[in-house]
N, CA and C atoms as an extended XYZ file, in Angstrom:
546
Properties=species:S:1:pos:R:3:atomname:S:1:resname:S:1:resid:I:1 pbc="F F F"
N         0.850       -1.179        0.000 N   UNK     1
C         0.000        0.000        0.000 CA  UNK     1
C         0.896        1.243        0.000 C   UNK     1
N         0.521        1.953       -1.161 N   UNK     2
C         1.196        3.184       -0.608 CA  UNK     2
C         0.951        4.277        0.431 C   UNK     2
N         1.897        5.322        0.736 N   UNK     3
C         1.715        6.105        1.870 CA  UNK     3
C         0.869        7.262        1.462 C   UNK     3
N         0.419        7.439        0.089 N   UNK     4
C        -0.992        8.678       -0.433 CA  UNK     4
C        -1.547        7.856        0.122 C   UNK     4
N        -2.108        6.644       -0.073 N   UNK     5
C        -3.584        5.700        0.210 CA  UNK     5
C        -3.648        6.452        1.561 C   UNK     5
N        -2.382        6.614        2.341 N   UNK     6
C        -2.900        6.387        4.371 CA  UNK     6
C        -3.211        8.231        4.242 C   UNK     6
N        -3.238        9.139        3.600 N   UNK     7
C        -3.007       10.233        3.649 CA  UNK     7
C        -4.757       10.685        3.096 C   UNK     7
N        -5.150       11.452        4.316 N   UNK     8
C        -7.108       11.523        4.098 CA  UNK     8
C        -6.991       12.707        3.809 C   UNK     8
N        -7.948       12.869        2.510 N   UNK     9
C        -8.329       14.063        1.908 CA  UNK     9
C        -9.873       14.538        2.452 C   UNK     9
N        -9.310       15.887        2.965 N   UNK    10
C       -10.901       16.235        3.635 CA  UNK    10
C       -11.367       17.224        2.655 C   UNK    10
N       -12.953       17.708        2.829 N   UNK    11
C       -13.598       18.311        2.154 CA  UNK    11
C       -14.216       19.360        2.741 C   UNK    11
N       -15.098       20.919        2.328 N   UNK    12
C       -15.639       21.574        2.818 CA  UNK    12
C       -16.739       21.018        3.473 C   UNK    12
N       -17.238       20.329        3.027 N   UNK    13
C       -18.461       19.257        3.728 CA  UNK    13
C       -18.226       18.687        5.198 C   UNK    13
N       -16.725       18.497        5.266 N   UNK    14
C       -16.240       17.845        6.257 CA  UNK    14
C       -15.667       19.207        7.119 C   UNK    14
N       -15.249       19.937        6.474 N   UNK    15
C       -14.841       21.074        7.712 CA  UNK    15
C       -15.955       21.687        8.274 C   UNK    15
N       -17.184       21.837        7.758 N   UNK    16
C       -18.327       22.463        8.278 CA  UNK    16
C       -18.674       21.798        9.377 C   UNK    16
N       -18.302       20.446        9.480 N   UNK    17
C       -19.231       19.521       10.723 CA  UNK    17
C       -17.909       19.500       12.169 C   UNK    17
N       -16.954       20.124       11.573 N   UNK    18
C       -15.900       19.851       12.837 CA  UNK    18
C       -16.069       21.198       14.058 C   UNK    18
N       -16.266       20.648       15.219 N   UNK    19
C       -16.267       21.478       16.136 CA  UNK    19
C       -14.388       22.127       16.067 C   UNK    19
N       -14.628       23.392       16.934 N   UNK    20
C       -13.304       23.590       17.424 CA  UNK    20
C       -12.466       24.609       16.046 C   UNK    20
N       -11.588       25.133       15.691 N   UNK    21
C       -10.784       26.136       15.103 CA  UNK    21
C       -10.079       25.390       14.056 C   UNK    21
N       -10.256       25.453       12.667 N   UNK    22
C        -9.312       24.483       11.751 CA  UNK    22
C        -9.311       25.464       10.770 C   UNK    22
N        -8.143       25.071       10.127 N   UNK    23
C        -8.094       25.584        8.026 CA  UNK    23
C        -8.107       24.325        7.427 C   UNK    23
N        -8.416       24.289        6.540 N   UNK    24
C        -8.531       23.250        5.135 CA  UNK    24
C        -7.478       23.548        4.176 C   UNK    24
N        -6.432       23.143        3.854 N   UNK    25
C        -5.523       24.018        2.802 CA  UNK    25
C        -5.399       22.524        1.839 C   UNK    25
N        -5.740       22.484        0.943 N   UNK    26
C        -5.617       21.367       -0.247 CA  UNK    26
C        -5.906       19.935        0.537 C   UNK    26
N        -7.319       20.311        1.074 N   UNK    27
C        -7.840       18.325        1.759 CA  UNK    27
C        -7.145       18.667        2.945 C   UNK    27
N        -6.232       19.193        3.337 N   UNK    28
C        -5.323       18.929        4.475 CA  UNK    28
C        -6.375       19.086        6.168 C   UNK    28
N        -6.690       19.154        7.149 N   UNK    29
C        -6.886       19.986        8.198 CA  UNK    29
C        -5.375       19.871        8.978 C   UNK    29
N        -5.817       21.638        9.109 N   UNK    30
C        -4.974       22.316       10.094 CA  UNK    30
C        -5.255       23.085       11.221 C   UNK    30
N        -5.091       22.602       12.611 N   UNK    31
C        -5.612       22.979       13.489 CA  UNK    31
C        -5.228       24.519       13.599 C   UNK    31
N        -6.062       25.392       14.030 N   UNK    32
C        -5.714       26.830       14.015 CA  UNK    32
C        -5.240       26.730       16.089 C   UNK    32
N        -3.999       27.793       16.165 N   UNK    33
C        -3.063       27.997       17.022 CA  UNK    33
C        -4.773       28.725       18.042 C   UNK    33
N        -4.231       27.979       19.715 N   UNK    34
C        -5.151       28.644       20.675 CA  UNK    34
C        -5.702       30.369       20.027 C   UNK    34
N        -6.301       30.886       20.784 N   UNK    35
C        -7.071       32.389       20.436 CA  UNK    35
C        -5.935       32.743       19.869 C   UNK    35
N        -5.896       33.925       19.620 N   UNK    36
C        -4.841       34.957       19.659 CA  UNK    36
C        -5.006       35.723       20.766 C   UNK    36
N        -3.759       36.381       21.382 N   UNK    37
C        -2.933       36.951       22.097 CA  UNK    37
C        -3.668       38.095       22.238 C   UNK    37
N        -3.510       39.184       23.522 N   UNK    38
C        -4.021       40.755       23.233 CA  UNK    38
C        -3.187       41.192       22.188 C   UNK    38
N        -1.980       41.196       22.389 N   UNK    39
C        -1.171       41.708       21.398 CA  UNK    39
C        -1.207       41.566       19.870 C   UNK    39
N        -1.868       40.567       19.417 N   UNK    40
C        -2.029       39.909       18.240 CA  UNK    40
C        -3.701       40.495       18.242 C   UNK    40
N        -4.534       40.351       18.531 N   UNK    41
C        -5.594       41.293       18.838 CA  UNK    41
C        -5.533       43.037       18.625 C   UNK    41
N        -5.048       43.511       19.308 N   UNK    42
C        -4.745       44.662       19.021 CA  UNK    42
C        -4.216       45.516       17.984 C   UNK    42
N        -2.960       44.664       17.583 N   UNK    43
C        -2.609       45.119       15.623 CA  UNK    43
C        -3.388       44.635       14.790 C   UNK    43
N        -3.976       43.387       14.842 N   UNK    44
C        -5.250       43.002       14.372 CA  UNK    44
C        -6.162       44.352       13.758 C   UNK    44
N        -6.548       44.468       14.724 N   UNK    45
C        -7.853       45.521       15.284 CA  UNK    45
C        -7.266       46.668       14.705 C   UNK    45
N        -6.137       47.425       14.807 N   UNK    46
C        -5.514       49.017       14.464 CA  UNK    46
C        -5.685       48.521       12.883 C   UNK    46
N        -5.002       47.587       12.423 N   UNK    47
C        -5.206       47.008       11.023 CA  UNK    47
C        -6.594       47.249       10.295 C   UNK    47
N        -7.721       46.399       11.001 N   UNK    48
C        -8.858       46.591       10.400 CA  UNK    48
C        -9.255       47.833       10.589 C   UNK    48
N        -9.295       48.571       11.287 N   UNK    49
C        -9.247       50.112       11.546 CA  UNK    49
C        -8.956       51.131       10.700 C   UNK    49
N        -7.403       50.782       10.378 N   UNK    50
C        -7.411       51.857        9.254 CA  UNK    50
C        -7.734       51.606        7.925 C   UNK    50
N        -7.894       50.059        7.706 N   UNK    51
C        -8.983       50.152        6.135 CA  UNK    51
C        -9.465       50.218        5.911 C   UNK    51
N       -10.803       49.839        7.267 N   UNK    52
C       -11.931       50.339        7.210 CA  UNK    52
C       -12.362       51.728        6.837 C   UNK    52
N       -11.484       53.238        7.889 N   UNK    53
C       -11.252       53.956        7.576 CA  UNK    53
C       -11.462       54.532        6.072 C   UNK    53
N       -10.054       53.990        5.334 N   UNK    54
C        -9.540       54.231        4.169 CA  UNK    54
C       -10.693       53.418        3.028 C   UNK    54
N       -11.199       52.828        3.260 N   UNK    55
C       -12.379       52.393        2.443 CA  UNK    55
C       -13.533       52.852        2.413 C   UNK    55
N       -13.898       53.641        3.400 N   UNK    56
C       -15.085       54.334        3.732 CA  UNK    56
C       -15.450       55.504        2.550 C   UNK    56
N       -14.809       55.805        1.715 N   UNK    57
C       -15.074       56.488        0.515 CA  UNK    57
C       -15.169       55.628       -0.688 C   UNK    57
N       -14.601       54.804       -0.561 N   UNK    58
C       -14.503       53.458       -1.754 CA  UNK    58
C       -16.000       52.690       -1.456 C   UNK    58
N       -17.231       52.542       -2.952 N   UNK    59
C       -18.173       52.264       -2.562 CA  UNK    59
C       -18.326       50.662       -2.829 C   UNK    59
N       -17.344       50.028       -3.487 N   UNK    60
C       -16.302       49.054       -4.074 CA  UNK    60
C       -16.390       48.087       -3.063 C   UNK    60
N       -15.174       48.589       -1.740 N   UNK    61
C       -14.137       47.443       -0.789 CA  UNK    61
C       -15.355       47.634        0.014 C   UNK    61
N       -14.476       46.346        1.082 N   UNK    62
C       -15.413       45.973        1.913 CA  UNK    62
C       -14.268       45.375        2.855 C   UNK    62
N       -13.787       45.549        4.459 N   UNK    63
C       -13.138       44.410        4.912 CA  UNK    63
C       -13.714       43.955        6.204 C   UNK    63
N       -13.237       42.718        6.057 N   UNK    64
C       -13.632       42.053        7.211 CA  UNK    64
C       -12.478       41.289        7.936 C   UNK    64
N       -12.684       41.156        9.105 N   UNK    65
C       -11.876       40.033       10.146 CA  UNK    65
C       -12.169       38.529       10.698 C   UNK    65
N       -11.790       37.843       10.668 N   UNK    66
C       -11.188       36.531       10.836 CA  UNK    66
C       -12.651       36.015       10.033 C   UNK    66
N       -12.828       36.298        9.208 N   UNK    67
C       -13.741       35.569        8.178 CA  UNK    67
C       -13.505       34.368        7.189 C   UNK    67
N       -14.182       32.981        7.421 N   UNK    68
C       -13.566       32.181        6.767 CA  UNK    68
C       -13.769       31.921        5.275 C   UNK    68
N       -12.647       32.273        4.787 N   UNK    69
C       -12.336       32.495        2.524 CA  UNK    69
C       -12.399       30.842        2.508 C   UNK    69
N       -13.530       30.608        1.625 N   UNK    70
C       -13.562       28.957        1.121 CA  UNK    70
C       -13.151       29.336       -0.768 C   UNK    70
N       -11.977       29.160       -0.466 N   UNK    71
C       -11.428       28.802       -2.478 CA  UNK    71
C       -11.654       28.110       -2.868 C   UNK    71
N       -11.521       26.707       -2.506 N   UNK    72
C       -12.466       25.508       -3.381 CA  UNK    72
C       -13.250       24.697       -1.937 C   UNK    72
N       -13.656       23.443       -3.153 N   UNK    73
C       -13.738       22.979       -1.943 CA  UNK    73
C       -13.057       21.874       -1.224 C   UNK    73
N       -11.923       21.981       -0.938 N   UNK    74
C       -10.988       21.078       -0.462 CA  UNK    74
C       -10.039       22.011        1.041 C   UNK    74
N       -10.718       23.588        0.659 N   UNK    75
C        -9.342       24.844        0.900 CA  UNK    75
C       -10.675       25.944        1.248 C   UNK    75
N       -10.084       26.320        3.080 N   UNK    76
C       -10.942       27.335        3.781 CA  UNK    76
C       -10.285       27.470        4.810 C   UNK    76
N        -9.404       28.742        4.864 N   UNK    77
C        -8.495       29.543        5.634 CA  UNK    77
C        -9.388       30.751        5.991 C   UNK    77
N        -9.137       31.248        7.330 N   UNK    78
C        -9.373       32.287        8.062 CA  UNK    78
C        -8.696       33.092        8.556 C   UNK    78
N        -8.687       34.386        7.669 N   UNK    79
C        -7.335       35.538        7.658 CA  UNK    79
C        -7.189       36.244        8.567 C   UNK    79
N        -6.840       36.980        9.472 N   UNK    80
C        -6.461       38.076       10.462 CA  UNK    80
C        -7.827       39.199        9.814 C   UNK    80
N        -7.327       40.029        8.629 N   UNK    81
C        -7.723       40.877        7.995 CA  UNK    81
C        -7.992       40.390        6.800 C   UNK    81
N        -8.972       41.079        5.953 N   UNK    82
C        -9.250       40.941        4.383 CA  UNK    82
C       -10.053       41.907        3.919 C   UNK    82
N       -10.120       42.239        2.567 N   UNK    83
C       -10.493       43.359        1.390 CA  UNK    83
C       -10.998       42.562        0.332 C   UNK    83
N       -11.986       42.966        0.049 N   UNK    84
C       -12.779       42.331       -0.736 CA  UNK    84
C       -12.979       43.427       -1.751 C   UNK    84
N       -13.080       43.264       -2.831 N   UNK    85
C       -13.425       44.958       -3.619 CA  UNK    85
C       -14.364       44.471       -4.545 C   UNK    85
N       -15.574       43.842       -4.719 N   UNK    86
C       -16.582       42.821       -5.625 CA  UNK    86
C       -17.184       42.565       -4.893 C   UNK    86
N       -18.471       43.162       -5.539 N   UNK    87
C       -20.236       42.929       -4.321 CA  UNK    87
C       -19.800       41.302       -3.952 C   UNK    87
N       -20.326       40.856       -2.834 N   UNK    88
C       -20.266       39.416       -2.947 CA  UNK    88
C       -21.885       38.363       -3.212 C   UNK    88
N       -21.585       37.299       -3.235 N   UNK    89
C       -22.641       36.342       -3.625 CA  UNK    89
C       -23.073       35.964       -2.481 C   UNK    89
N       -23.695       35.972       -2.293 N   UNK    90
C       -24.695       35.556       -0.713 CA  UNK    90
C       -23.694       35.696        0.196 C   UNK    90
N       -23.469       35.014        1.486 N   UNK    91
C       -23.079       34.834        2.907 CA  UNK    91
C       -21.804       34.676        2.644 C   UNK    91
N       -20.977       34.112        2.161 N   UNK    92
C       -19.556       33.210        2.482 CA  UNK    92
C       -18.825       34.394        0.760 C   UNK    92
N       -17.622       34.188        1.499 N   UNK    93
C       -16.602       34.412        0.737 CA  UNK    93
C       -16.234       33.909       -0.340 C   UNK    93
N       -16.070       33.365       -1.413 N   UNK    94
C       -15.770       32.251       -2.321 CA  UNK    94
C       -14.741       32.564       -3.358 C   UNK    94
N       -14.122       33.729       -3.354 N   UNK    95
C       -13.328       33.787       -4.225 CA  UNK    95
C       -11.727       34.919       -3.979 C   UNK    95
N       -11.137       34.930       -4.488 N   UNK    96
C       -10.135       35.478       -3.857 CA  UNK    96
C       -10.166       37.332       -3.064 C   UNK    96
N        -9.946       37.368       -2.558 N   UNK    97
C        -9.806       38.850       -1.787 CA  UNK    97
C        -8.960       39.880       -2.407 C   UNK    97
N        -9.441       40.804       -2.596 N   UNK    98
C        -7.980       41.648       -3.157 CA  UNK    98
C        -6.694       41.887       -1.840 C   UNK    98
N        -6.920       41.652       -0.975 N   UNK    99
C        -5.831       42.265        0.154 CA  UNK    99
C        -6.471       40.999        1.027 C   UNK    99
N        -5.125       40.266        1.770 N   UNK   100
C        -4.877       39.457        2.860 CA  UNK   100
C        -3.685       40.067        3.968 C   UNK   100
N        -4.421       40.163        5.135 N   UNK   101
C        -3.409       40.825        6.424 CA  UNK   101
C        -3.202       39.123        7.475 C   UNK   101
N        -2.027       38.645        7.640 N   UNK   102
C        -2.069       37.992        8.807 CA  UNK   102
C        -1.090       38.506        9.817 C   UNK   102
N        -1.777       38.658       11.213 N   UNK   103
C        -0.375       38.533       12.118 CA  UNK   103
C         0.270       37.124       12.627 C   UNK   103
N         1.636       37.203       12.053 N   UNK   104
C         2.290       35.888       12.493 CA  UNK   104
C         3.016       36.115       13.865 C   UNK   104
N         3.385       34.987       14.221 N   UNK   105
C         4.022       34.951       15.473 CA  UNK   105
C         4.687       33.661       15.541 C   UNK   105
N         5.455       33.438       16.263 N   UNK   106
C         6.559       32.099       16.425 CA  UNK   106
C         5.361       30.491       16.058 C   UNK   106
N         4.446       30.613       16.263 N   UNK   107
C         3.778       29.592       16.563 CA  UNK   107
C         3.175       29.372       14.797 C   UNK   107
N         2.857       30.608       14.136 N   UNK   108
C         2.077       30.456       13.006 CA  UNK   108
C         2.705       30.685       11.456 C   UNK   108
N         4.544       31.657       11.763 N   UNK   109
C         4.844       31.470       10.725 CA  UNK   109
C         5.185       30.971        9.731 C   UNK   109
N         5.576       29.615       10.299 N   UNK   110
C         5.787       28.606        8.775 CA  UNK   110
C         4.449       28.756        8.211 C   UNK   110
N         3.412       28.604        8.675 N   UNK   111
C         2.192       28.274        8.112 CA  UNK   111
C         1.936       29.696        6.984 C   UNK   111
N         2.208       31.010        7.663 N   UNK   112
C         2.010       31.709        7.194 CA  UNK   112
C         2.713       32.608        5.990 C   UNK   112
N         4.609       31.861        6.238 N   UNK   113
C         5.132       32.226        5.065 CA  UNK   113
C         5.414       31.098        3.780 C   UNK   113
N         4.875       30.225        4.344 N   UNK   114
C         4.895       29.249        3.268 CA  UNK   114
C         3.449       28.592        2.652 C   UNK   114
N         2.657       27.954        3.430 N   UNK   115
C         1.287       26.979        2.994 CA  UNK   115
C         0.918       28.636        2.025 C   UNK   115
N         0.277       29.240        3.187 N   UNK   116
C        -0.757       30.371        2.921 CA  UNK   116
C        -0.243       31.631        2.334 C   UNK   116
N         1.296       31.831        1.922 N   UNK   117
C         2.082       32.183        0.789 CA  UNK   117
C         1.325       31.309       -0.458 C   UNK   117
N         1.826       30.451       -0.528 N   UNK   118
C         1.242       29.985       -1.849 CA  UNK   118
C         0.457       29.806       -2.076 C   UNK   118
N        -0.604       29.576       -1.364 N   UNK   119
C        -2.081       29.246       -1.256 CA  UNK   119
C        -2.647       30.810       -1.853 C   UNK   119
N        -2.345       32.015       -1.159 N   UNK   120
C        -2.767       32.903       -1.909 CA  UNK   120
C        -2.218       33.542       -3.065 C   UNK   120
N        -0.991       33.194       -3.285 N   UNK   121
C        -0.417       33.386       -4.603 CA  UNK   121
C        -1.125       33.257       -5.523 C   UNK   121
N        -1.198       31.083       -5.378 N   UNK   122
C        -1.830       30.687       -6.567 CA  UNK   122
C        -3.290       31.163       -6.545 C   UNK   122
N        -3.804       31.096       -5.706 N   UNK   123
C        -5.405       31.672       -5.788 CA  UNK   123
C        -5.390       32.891       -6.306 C   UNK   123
N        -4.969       34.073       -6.427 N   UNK   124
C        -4.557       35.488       -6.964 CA  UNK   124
C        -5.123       36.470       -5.951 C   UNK   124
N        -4.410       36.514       -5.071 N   UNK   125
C        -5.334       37.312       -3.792 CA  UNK   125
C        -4.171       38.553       -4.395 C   UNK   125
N        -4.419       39.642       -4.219 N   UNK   126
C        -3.567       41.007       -4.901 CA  UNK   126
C        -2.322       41.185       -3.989 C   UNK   126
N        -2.868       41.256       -2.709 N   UNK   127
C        -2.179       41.764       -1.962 CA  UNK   127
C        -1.757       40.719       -0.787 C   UNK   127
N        -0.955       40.638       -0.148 N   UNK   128
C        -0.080       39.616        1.595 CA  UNK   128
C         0.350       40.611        1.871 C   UNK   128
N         0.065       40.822        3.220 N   UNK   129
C         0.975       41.382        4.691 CA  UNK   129
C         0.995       40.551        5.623 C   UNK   129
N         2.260       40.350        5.935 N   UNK   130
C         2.592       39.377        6.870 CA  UNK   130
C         3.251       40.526        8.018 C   UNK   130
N         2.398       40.129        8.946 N   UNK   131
C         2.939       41.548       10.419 CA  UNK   131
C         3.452       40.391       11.247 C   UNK   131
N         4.789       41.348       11.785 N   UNK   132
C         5.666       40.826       12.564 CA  UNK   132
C         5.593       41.808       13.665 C   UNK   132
N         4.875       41.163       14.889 N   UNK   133
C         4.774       42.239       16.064 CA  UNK   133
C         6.213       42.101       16.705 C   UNK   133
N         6.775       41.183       17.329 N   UNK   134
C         7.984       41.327       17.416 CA  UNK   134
C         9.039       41.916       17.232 C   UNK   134
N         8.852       42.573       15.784 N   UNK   135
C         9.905       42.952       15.035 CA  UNK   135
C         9.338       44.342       14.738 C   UNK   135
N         7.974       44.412       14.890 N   UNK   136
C         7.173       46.019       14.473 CA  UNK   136
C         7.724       45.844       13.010 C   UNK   136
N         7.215       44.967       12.014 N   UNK   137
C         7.419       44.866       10.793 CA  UNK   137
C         6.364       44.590       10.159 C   UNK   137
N         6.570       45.152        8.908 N   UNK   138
C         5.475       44.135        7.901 CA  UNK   138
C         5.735       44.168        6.475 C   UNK   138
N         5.618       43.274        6.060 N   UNK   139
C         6.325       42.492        4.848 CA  UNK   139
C         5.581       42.765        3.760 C   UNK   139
N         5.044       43.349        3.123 N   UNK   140
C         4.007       43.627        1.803 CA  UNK   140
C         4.667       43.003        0.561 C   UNK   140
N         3.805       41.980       -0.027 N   UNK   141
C         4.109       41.281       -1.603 CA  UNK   141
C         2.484       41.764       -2.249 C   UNK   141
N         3.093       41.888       -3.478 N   UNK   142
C         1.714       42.347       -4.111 CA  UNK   142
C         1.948       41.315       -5.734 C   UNK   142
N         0.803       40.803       -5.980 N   UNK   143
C         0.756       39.886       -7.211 CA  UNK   143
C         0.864       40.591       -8.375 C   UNK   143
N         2.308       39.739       -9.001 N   UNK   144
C         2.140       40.606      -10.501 CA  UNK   144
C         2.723       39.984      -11.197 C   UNK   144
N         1.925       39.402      -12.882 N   UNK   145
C         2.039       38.314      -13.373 CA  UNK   145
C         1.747       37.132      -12.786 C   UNK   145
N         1.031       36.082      -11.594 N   UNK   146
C         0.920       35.478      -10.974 CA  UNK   146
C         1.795       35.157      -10.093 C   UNK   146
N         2.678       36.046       -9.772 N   UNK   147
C         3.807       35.679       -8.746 CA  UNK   147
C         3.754       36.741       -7.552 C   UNK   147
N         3.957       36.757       -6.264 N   UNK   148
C         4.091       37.670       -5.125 CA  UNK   148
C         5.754       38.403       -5.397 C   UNK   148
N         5.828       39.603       -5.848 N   UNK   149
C         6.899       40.493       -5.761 CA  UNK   149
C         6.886       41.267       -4.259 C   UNK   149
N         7.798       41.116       -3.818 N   UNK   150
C         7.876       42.152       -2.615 CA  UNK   150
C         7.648       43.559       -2.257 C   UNK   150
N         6.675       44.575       -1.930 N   UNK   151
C         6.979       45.316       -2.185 CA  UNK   151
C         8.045       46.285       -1.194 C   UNK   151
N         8.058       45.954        0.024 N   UNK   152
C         9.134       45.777        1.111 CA  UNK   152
C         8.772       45.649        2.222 C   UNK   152
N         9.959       45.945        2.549 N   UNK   153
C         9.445       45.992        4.524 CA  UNK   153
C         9.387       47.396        4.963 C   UNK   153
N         8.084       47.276        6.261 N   UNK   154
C         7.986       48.517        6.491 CA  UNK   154
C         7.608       48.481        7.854 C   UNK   154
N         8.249       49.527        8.881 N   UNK   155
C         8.077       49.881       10.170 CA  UNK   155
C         7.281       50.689       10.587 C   UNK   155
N         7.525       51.890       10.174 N   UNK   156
C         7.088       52.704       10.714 CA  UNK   156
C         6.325       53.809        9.695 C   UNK   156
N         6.774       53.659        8.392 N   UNK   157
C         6.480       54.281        6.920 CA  UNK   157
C         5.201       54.043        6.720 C   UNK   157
N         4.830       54.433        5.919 N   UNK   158
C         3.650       54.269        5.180 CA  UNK   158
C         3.788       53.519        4.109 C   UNK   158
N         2.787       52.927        3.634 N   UNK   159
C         3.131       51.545        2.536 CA  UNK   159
C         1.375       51.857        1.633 C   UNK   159
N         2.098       52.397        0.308 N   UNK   160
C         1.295       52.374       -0.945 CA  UNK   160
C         0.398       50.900       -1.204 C   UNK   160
N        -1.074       50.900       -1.362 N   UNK   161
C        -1.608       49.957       -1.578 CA  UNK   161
C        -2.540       50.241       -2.739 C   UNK   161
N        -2.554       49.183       -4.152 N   UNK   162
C        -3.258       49.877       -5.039 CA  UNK   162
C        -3.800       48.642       -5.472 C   UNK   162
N        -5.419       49.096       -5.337 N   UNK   163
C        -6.435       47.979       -5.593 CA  UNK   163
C        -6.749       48.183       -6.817 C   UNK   163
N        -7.671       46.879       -7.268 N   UNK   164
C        -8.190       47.577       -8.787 CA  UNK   164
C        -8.855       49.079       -8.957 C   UNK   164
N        -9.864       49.353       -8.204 N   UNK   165
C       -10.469       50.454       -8.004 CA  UNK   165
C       -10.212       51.269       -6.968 C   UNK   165
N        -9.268       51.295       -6.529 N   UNK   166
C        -8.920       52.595       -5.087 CA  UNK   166
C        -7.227       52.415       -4.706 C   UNK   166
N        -6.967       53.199       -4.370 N   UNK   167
C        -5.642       53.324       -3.985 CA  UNK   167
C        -5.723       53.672       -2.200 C   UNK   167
N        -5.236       53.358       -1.166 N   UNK   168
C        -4.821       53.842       -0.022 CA  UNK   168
C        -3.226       54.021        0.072 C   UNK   168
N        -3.297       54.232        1.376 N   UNK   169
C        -1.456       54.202        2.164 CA  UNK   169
C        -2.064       53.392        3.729 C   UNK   169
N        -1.211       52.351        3.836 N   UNK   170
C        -1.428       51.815        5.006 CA  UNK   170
C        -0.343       52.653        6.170 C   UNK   170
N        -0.731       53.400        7.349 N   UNK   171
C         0.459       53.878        8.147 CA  UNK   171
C         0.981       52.659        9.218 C   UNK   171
N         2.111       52.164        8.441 N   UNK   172
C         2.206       50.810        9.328 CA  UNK   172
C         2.618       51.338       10.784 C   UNK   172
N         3.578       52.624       10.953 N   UNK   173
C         3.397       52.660       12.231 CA  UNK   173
C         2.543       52.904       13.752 C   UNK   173
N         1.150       53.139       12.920 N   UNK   174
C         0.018       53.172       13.410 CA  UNK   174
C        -0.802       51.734       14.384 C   UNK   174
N         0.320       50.895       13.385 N   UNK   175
C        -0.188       49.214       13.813 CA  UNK   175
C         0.535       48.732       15.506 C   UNK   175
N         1.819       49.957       16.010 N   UNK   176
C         2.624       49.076       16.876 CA  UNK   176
C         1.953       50.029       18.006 C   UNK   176
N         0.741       50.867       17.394 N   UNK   177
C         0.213       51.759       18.723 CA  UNK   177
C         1.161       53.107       18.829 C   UNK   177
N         0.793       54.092       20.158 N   UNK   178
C         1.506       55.096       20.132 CA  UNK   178
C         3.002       54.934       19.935 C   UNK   178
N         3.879       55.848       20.041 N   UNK   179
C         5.230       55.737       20.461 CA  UNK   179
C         5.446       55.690       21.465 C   UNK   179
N         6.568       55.474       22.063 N   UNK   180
C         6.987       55.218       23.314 CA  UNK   180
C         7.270       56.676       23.926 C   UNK   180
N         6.666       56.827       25.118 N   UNK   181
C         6.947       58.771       25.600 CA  UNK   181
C         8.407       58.537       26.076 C   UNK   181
N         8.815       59.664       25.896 N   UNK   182
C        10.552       60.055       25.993 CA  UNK   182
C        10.297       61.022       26.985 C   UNK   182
């Protein structure tokens, strides 16, 4: 017997009936890491904040938080942040997002610079930010030609974001909270 045979392919059918926190990434389940953290909460939150913000003139976007994106049905990840810029079809998400925000942390980044790197690559999500609270970083790749180009790292700057229909500036240093008083 081979070792695919022992290897179970799950389905959206099957993630709907599981109690408890999972992703689906190609049949796979992946247990999602305990809650998140205040800290992971909080840039979270400043995150959805200012796009909300910055979208509030755009009659287009739309974002939401920890909402679960079903791409097929084998594959249903639940992002930190997301931008949607396309009325949607009933209740659920079903197709790629223009903008994906996750905060990673020691526990979630393989998952997050690799599975769900490519996972939204190939799906064509526009935009990845990968926030590094630790580091007060964040990593912006934006899709072009079907590949994630970098667009850099950013601390404390402001970081150009250009959707099909709207342009913002994300103030990433807005995400690590005030400054520190001197």
């Amino acid at each position: 017997m081979s070792s695919a045979a022992l290897i179970e392919h799950y389905r959206l059918e099957d993630y709907r009936q599981w109690e408890g926190d999972w992703e689906l990434i190609r049949g796979v389940p992946l247990a999602m890491a305990p809650s998140p953290g205040v800290e992971h909460q909080r840039i979270a939150r400043r995150c959805l904040r200012q796009f909300d913000e910055a979208f509030d003139q755009c009659p287009n976007c739309e974002v939401f938080y920890e909402i679960d994106v079903e791409f097929s049905a084998d594959t249903v990840v639940r992002p930190d942040v997301l931008v949607v810029c396309d009325p949607l079809d009933g209740d659920r998400i079903t197709r790629a997002p223009a903008l994906i925000a996750e905060v990673s942390s020691p526990k979630t980044a393989r998952r997050d610079e690799q599975a769900k790197f490519n996972l939204y690559r190939d799906e064509g999500v526009g935009y990845y930010l990968l926030i590094y609270p630790a580091q007060t970083k964040v990593k912006v790749y934006r899709l072009v030609d079907g590949d994630y180009r970098k667009v850099g790292d950013f601390q404390r700057e402001r970081c150009p974001i250009e959707l099909p229909q709207c342009s913002i500036e994300l103030d990433v240093g807005r995400l690590w909270g005030p400054p520190p008083q001197v």
